[in-house]
LOVEX-305057 format. One record per residue (C-alpha): residue number from 0; chain; x, y, z; residue in one letter. Coordinates in Angstrom, 2 decimals. Example, Ala and Ser with C-alpha at 12.3 -4.5 7.8 and 13.67 -1.06 7.14 Angstrom:
REM residues 2
0  A  12.30  -4.50  7.80  a
1  A  13.67  -1.06  7.14  s
This chain:
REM residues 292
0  A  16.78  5.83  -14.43  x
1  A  17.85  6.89  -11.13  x
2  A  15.42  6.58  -8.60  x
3  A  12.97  3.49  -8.66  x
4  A  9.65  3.59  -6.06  x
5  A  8.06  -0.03  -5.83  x
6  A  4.88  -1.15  -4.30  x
7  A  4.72  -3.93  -2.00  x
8  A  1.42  -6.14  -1.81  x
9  A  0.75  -7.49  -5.58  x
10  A  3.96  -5.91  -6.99  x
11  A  6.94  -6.89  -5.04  x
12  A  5.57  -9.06  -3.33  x
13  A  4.76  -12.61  -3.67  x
14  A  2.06  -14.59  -3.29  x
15  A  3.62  -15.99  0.35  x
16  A  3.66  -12.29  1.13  x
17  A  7.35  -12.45  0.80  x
18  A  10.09  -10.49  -1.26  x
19  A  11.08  -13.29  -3.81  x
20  A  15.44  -13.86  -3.78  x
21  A  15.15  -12.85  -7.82  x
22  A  13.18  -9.60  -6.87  x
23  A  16.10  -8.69  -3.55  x
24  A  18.71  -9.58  -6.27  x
25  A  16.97  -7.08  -8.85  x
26  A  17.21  -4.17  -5.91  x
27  A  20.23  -4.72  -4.82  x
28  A  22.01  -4.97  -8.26  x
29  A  20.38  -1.39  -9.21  x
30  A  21.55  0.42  -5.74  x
31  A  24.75  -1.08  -6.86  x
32  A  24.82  0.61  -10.00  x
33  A  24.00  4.20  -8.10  x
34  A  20.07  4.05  -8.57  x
35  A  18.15  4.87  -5.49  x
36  A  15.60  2.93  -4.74  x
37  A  12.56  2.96  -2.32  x
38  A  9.63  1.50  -1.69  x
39  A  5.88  2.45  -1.04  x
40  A  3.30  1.40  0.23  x
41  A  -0.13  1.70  2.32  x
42  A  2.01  -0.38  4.66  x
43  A  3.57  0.87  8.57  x
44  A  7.18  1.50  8.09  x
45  A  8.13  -1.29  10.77  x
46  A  5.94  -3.91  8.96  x
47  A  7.78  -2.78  6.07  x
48  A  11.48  -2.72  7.40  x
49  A  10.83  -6.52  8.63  x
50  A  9.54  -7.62  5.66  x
51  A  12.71  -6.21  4.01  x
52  A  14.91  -7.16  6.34  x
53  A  14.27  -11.30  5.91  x
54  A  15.20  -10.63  2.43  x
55  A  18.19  -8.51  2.94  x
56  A  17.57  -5.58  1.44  x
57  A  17.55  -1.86  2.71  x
58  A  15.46  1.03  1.10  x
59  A  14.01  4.40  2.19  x
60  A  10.17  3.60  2.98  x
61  A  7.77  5.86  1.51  x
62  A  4.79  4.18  4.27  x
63  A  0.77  4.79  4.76  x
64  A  0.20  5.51  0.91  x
65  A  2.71  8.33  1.21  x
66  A  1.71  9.76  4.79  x
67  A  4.99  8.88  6.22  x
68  A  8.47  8.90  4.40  x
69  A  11.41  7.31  6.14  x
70  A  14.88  6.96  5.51  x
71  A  16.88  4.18  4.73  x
72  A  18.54  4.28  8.63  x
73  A  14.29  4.50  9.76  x
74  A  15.00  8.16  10.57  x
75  A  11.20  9.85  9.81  x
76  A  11.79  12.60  7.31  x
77  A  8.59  13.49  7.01  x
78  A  4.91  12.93  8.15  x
79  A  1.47  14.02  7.15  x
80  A  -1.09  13.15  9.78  x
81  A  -4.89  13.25  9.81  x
82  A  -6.83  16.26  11.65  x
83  A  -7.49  14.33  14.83  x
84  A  -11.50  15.29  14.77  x
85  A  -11.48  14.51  11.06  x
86  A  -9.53  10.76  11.96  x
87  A  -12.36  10.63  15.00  x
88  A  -15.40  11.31  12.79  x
89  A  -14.25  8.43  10.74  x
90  A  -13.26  6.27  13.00  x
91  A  -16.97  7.02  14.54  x
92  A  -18.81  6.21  11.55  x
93  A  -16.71  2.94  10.61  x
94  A  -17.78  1.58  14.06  x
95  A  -21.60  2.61  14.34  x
96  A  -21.26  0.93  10.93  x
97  A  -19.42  -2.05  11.87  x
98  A  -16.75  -1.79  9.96  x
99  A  -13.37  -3.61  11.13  x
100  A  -10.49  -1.24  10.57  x
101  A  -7.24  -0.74  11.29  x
102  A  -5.38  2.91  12.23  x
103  A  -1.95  3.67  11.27  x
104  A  -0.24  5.84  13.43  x
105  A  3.24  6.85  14.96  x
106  A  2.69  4.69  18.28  x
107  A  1.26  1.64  16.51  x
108  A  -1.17  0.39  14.21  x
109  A  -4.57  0.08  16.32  x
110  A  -7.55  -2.13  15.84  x
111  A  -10.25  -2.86  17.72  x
112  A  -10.47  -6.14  20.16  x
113  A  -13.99  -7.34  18.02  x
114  A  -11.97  -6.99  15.02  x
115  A  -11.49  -10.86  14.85  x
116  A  -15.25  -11.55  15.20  x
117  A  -16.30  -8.80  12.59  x
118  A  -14.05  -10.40  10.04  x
119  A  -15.14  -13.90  10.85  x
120  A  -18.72  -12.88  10.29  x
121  A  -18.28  -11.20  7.20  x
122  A  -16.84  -14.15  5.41  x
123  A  -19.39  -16.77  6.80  x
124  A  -22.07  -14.22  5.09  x
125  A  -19.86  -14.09  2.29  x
126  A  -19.81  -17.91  1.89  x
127  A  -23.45  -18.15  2.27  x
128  A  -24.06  -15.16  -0.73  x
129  A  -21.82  -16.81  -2.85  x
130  A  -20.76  -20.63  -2.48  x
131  A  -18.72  -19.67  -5.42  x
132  A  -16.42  -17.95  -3.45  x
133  A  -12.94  -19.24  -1.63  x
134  A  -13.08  -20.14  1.67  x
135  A  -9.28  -20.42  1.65  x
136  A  -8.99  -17.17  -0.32  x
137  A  -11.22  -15.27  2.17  x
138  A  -8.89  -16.48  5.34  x
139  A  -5.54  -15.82  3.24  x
140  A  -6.52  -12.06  3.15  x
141  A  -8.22  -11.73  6.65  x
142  A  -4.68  -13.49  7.75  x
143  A  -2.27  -10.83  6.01  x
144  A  -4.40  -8.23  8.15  x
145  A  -3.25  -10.03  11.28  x
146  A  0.32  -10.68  10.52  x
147  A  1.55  -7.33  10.59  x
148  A  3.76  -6.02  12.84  x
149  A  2.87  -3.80  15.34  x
150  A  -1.13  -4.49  15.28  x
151  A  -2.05  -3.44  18.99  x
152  A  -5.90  -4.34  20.23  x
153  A  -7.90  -1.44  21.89  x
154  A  -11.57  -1.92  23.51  x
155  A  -12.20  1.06  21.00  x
156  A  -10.92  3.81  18.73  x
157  A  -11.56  6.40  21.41  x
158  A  -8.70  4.54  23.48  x
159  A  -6.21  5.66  20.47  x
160  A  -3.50  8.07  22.58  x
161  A  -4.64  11.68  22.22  x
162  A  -1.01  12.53  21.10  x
163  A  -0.81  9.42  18.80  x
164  A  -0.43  10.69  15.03  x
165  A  -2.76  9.00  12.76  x
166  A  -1.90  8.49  9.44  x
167  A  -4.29  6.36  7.54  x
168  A  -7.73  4.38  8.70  x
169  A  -7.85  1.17  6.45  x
170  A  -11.31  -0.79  6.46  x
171  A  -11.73  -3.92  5.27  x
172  A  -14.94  -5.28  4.32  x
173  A  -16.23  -9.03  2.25  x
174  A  -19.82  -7.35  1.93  x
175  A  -20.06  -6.38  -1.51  x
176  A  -22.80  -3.45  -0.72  x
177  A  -21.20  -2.74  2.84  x
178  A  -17.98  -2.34  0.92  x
179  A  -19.19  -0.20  -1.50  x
180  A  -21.28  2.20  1.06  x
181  A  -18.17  2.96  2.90  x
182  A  -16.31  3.67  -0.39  x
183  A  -19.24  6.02  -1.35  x
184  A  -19.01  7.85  2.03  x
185  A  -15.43  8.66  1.81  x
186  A  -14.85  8.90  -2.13  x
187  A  -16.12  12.80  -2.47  x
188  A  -14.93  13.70  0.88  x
189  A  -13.15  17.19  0.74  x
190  A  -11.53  15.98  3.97  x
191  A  -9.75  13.00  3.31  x
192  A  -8.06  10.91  0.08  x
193  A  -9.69  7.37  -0.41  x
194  A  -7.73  5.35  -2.09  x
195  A  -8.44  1.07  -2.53  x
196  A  -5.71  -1.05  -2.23  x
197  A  -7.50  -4.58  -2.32  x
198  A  -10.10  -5.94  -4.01  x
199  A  -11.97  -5.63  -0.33  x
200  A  -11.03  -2.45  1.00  x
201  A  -10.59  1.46  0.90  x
202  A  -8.06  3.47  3.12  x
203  A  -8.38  7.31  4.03  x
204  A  -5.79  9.89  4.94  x
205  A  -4.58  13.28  4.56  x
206  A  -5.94  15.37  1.51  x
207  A  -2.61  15.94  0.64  x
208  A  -1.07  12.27  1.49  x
209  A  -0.30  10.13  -1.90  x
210  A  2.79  8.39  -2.73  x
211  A  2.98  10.43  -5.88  x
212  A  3.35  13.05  -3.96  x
213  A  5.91  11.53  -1.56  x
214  A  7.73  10.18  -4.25  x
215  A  7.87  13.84  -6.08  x
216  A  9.35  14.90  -2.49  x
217  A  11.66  12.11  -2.22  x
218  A  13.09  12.93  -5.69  x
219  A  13.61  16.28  -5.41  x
220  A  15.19  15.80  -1.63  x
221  A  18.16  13.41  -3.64  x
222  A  18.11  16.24  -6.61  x
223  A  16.40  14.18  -9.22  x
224  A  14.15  14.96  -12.01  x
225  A  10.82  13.18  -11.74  x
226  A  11.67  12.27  -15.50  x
227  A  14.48  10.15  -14.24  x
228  A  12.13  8.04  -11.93  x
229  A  10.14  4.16  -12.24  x
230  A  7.32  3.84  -10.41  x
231  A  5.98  0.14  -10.30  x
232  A  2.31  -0.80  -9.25  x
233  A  -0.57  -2.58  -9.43  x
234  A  -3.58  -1.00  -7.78  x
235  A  -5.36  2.54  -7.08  x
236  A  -3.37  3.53  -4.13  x
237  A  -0.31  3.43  -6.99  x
238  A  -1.98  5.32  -9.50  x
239  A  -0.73  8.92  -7.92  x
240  A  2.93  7.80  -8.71  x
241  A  2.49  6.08  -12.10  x
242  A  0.83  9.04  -13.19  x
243  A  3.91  11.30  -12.16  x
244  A  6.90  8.93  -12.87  x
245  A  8.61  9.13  -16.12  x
246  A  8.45  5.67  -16.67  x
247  A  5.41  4.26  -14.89  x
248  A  5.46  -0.09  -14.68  x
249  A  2.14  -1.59  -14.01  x
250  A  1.92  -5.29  -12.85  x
251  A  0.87  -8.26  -14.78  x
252  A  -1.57  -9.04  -12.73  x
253  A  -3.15  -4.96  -12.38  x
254  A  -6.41  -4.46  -13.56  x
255  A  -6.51  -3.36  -16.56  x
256  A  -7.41  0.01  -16.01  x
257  A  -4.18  0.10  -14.04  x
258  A  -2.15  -0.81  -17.15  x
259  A  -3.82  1.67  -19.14  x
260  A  -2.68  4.53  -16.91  x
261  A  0.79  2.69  -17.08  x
262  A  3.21  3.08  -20.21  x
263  A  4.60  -0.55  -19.65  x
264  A  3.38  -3.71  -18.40  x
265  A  5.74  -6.21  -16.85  x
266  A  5.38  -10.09  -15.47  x
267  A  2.85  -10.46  -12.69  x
268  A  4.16  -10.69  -8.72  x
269  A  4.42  -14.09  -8.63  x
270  A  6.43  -14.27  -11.86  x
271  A  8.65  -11.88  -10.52  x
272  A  7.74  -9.21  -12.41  x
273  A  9.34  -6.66  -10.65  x
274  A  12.83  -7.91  -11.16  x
275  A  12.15  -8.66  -14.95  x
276  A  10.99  -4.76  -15.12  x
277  A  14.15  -3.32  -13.35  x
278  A  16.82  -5.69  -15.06  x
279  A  15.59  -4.82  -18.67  x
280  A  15.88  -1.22  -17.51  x
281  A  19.38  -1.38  -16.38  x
282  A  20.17  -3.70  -19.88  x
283  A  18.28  -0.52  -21.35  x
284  A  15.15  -2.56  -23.15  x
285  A  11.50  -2.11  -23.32  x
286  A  9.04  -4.03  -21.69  x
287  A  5.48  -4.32  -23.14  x
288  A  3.56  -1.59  -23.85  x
289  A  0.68  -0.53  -21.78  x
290  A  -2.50  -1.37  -22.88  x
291  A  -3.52  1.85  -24.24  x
């Protein structure tokens, strides 16, 4: 094992949206040891580098599910942006839809000013569907949208800069059929990848942006067979990685279709499952076998 790529939110992550001291300790004993390690994520690369930062560790960022890779010093090694009438068309459809959504790009990550109302609607319809549902639940998620660094308001998406690169539109949604209309409009799109990273969303990018593809790139950039690499994730947007890694780590908590696609299954995020995965690695045991 040489290289390791690790998701963030429901892998390394916990459930305080923080990088747990046993999981820093895990990272920072394999770059020790000589094994690169990096992560990625459908996150920015400066919400990413604070993130890592508070818990003292430093990685190459592989950032907007593999549209932007970065270095460990935050130098940009490489970018894949949307075709700016493509980005627009989606961005037009999203609002006329009311969607709230959030654009990734190389200025800042851009969302519009109603953004806060849109969600707040959503789960007060959402509550009234289904009084089964989690009030608290609901506002944890709307909350980790607003936390991230870098979020900028805009009146609209047309006041995005025309030289801004735009990496990846995320839309979040709590209507189960709104949800799923949006995921149908984009999922067969010859123009974009979809990709769902939350039980409650769907992201588009590049055709050609994936973090197995990034990761591929990243490898063969530090001279190392894709054999040699551990990719660890829990959701779709991780799927293009596992797929390629040679040993591909799916989450306790994944779905289970994830840990199918997966060879091995480690703890869940809040059990710290990332650092059990990487220190049985570097003692050279198993972990359990996927569920296939």
């Amino acid at each position: 094992m040489k290289l390791i790529a690790i998701d963030l939110d429901g892998t390394l992550l916990n459930s305080d949206s923080k990088i747990s001291e046993e999981n820093a300790n895990a990272i920072r004993k394999a770059q020790s040891l000589g094994v690169h390690v990096t992560i990625a994520t459908g996150r920015a690369h400066a919400d990413v580098k604070a993130i890592c930062a508070e818990a003292g560790i430093n990685t190459p960022v592989i950032g907007a599910n593999g549209a932007t890779t970065h270095d460990e010093n935050s130098n940009r090694v490489e970018s894949i942006p949307m075709d700016r009438n493509t980005a627009m068309s989606v961005l037009e459809w999203l609002d006329q839809n009311q969607f709230y959504y959030e654009v990734l790009t190389d200025r800042a990550i851009y969302s519009p000013n109603e953004g806060h109302q849109l969600m707040s609607i959503e789960i007060d319809r959402a509550l009234s569907a289904n009084p089964e549902e989690s009030l608290d639940r609901l506002l944890r998620m709307a909350e980790k949208q607003y936390e991230q660094t870098g979020i900028v308001r805009i009146p609209s998406y047309r006041s995005i800069p025309q030289d801004a690169e735009i990496y990846n539109i995320l839309s979040l949604s709590f209507d189960k059929q709104k949800l799923e209309l949006g995921r149908a409009r984009f999922r067969n799109n010859p123009e974009v990848t979809m990709v769902i990273s939350a039980d409650h969303n769907f992201e588009v990018e590049h055709p050609d942006a994936s973090k197995g593809n990034a990761l591929s790139k990243l490898a063969a950039r530090l001279g190392i067979s894709l054999e040699h690499t551990m990719a660890i994730g829990d959701s779709n947007n991780d799927v293009s990685m596992l797929t390629l890694a040679g040993t591909s780590v799916a989450m306790g908590n994944a779905h289970p279709d994830i840990q199918a696609i997966a060879k091995e299954v480690t703890l869940t995020n809040i059990e710290n499952g990332v650092a059990y995965a990487i220190e049985r690695k570097l003692a050279g045991l198993n972990l359990e076998p996927s569920l296939t």
